[in-house]
C-alpha positions as CSV (number, residue, x, y, z in Angstrom):
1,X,-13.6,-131.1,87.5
2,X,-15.7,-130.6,84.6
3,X,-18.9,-128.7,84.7
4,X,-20.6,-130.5,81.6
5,X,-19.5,-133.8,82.2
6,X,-21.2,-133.0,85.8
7,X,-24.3,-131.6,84.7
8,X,-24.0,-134.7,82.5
9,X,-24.0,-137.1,85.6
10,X,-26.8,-134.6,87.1
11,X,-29.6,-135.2,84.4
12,X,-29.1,-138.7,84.1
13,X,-29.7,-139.3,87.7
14,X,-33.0,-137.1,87.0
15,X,-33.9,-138.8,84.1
16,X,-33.9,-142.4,86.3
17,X,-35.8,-140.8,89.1
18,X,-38.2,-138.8,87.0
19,X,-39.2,-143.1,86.0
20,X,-38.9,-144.0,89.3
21,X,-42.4,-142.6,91.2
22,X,-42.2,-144.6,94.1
23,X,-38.7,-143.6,95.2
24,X,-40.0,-139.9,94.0
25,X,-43.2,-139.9,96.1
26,X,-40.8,-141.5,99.0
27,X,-38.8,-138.5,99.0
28,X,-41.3,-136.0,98.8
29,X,-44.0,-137.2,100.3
30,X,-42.8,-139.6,103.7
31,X,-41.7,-135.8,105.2
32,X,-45.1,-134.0,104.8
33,X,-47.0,-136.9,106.2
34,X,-44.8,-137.6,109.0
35,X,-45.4,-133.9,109.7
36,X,-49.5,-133.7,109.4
37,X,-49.0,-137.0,111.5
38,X,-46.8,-135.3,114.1
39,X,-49.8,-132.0,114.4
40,X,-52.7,-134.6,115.0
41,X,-50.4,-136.7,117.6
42,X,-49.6,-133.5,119.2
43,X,-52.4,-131.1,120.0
44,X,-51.1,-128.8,121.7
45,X,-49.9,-125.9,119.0
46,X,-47.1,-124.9,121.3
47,X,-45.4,-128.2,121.4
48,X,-45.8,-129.0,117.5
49,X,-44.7,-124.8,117.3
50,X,-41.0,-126.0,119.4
51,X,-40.9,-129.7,117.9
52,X,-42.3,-128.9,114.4
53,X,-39.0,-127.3,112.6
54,X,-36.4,-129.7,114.7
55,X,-38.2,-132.1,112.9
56,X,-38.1,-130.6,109.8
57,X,-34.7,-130.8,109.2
58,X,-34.3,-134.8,110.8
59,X,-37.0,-136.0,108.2
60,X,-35.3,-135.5,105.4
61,X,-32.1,-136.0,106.6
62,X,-33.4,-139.3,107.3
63,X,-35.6,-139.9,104.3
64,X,-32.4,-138.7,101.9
65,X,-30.1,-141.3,103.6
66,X,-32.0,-144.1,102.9
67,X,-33.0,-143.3,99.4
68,X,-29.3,-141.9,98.7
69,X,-27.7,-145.0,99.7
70,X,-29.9,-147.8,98.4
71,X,-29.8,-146.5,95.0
72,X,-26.1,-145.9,95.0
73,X,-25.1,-149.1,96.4
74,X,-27.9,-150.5,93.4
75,X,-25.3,-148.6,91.0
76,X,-22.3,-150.2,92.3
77,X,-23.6,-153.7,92.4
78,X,-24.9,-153.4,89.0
79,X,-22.1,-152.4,87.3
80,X,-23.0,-148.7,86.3
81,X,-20.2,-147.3,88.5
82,X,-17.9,-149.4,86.9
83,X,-18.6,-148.5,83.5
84,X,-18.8,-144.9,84.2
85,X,-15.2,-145.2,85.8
86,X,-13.5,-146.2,82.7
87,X,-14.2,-143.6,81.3
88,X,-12.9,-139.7,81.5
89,X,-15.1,-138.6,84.3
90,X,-13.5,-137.4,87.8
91,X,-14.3,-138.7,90.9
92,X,-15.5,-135.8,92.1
93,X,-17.6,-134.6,88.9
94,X,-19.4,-137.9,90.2
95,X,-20.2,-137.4,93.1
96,X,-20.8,-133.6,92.7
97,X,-23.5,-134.6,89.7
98,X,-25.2,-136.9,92.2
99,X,-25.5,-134.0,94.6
100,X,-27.1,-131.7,92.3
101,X,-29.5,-134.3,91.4
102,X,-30.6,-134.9,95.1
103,X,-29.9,-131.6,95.9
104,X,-32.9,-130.2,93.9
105,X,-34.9,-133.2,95.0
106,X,-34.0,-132.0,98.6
107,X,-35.3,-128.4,97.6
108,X,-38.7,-129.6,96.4
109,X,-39.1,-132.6,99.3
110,X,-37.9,-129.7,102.0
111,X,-40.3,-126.7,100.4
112,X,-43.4,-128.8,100.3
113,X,-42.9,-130.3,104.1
114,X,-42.2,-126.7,104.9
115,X,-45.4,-124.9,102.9
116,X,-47.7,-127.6,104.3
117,X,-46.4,-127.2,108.2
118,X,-47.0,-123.8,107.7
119,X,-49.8,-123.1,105.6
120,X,-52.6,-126.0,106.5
121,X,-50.8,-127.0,110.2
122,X,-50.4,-123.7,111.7
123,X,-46.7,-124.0,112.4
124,X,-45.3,-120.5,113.9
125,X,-41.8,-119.7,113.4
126,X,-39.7,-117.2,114.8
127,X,-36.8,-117.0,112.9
128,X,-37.3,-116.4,108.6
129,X,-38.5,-118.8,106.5
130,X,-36.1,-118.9,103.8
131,X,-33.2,-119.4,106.6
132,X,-35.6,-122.6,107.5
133,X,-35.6,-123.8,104.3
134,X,-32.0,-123.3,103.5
135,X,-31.5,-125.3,107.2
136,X,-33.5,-128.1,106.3
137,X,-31.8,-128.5,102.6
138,X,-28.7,-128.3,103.9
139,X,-29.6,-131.3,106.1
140,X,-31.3,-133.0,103.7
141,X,-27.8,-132.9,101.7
142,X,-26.0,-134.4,104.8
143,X,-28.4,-137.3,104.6
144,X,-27.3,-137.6,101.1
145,X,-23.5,-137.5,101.5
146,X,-23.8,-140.0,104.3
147,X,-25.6,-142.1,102.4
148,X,-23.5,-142.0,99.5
149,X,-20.4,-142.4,101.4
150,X,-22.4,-145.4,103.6
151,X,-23.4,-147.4,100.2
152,X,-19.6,-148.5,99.8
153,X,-19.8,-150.7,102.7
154,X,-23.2,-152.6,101.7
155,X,-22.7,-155.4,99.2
156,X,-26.8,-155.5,99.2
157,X,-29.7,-152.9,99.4
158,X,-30.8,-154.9,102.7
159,X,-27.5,-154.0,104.1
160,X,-27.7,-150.7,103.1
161,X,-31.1,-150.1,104.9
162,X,-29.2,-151.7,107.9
163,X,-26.4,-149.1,108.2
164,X,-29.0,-146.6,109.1
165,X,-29.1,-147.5,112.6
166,X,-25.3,-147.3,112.6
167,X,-25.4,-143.9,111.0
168,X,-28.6,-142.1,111.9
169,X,-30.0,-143.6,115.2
170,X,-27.2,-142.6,117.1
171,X,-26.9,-139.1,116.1
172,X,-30.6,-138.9,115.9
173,X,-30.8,-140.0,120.1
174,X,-27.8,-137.4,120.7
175,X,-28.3,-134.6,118.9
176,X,-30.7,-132.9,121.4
177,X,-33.9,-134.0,120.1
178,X,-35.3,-135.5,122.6
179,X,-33.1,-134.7,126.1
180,X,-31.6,-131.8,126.0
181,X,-27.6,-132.6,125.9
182,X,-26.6,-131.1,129.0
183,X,-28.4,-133.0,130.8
184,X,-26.6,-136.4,129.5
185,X,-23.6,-138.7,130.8
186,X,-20.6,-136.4,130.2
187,X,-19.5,-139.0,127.6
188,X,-22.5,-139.0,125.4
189,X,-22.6,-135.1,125.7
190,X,-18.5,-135.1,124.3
191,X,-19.7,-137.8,121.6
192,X,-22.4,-135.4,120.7
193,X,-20.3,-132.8,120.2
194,X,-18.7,-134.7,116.9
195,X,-22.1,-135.9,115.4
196,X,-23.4,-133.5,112.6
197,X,-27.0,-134.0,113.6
198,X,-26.2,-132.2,116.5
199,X,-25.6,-129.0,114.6
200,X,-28.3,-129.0,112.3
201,X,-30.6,-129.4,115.3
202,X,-28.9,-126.8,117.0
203,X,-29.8,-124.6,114.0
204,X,-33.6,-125.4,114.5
205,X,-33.6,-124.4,117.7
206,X,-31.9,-121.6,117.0
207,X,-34.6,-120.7,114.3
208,X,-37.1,-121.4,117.0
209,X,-36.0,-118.6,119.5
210,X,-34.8,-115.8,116.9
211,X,-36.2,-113.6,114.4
212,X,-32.3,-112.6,113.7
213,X,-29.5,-114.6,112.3
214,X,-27.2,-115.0,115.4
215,X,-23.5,-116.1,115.1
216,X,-24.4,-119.0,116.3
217,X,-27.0,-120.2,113.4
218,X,-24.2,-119.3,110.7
219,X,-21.5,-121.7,112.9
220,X,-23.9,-124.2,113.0
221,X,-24.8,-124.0,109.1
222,X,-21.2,-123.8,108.4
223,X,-20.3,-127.2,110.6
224,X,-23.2,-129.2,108.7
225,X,-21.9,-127.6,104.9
226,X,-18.5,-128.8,106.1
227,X,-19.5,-132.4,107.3
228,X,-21.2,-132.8,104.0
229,X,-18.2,-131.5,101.6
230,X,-16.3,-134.3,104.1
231,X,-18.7,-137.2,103.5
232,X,-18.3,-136.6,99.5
233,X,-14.8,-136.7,99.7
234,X,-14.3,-139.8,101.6
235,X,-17.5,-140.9,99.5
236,X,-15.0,-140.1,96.5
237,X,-12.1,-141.9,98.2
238,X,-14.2,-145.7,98.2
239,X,-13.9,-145.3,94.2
240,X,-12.0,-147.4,92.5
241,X,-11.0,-146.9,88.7
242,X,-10.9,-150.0,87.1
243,X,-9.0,-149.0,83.6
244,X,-6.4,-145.8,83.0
């Protein structure tokens, strides 16, 4: 691994988004209006106060997927990926340059949701803030390894877009969101127990109930840091290097 040939990787990706609005405004804005959408659907402030911060972190995990994979297949189809292997640059200082770019993009998209929810919609936390923030990033980064590791099984953006219901919907219906996962089939509750999502929800609720930082917030963090240091390896693995 090289740090500068990383940091390299890291402002170029910045540089293209910085020209890119649209994908910028997707990423920062589609979670803060899915939010102030969510308040006026729901108005009753204890429901938004329990739903609000699950949500939080599935937005931009969601959001980061789709952008994340679309414009990292569009590198592979067009040849940039190619190019950039030929030359000295490691897989991983790659992949990890990608993730820093996202990564900050994840911190702002993530800290605006979260000021808005807070500040105009009234959402009420128990747990702190900055462990909300750091939650919701680090599912913001799972949608981002995913989707990097998804994008080498799309030959075209519209097949990219598709592999979110293989990737997301699933974990999105099982993670607890909507029923809690006791109450499913046994099966789906032991399928739940592998899916990432899970754990990142589970460290929303968490941050719902607690002012403190329980053991079982940090386990949780630790399983969705892990699954995304997994997903950039194997995203690592679909790289091929075309010359020596």
């Amino acid at each position: 691994m090289n740090l500068r040939i990383t940091l390299a990787t890291t402002r170029r990706i910045l540089t293209q988004l910085r020209h890119d609005h649209r994908t910028v405004g997707l990423l920062v804005g589609v979670p803060t209006v899915l939010m102030v959408l969510l308040r006026y659907v729901i108005e009753q402030p204890a429901i938004f106060d329990r739903l609000g911060p699950l949500l939080l972190g599935v937005f931009p995990f969601v959001v980061m997927f789709i952008v994340t994979s679309v414009g990292t297949l569009r590198e592979r189809t067009g040849g940039t990926l190619e190019r950039l292997m030929t030359m000295p640059l490691g897989k991983l200082d790659l992949l990890l340059g990608y993730a820093l770019a996202f990564g900050l993009l994840a911190v702002v998209q993530v800290a605006v949701a979260a000021t808005i929810s807070m500040i105009w919609l009234g959402l009420d936390l128990a747990g702190p803030v900055g462990m909300l923030l750091l939650v919701a990033v680090l599912n913001a980064l799972l949608g981002m390894a995913l989707g990097l590791f998804a994008s080498a099984f799309a030959r075209t953006e519209f097949q990219a877009v598709q592999f979110m219901p293989a990737f997301i919907l699933p974990q999105v219906l099982l993670c607890g969101l909507f029923v809690p996962r006791e109450q499913m089939a046994p099966v789906l509750e032991q399928i739940s127990v592998v899916l990432p999502l899970t754990y990142a929800v589970d460290a929303m609720v968490e941050l719902t109930r607690t002012a403190e930082v329980t053991g079982t917030l940090a386990r949780d963090m630790s399983v969705v840091a892990g699954c995304t240091l997994l997903a950039l390896v194997l995203g690592a693995a679909t790289l091929r290097r075309r010359t020596p």
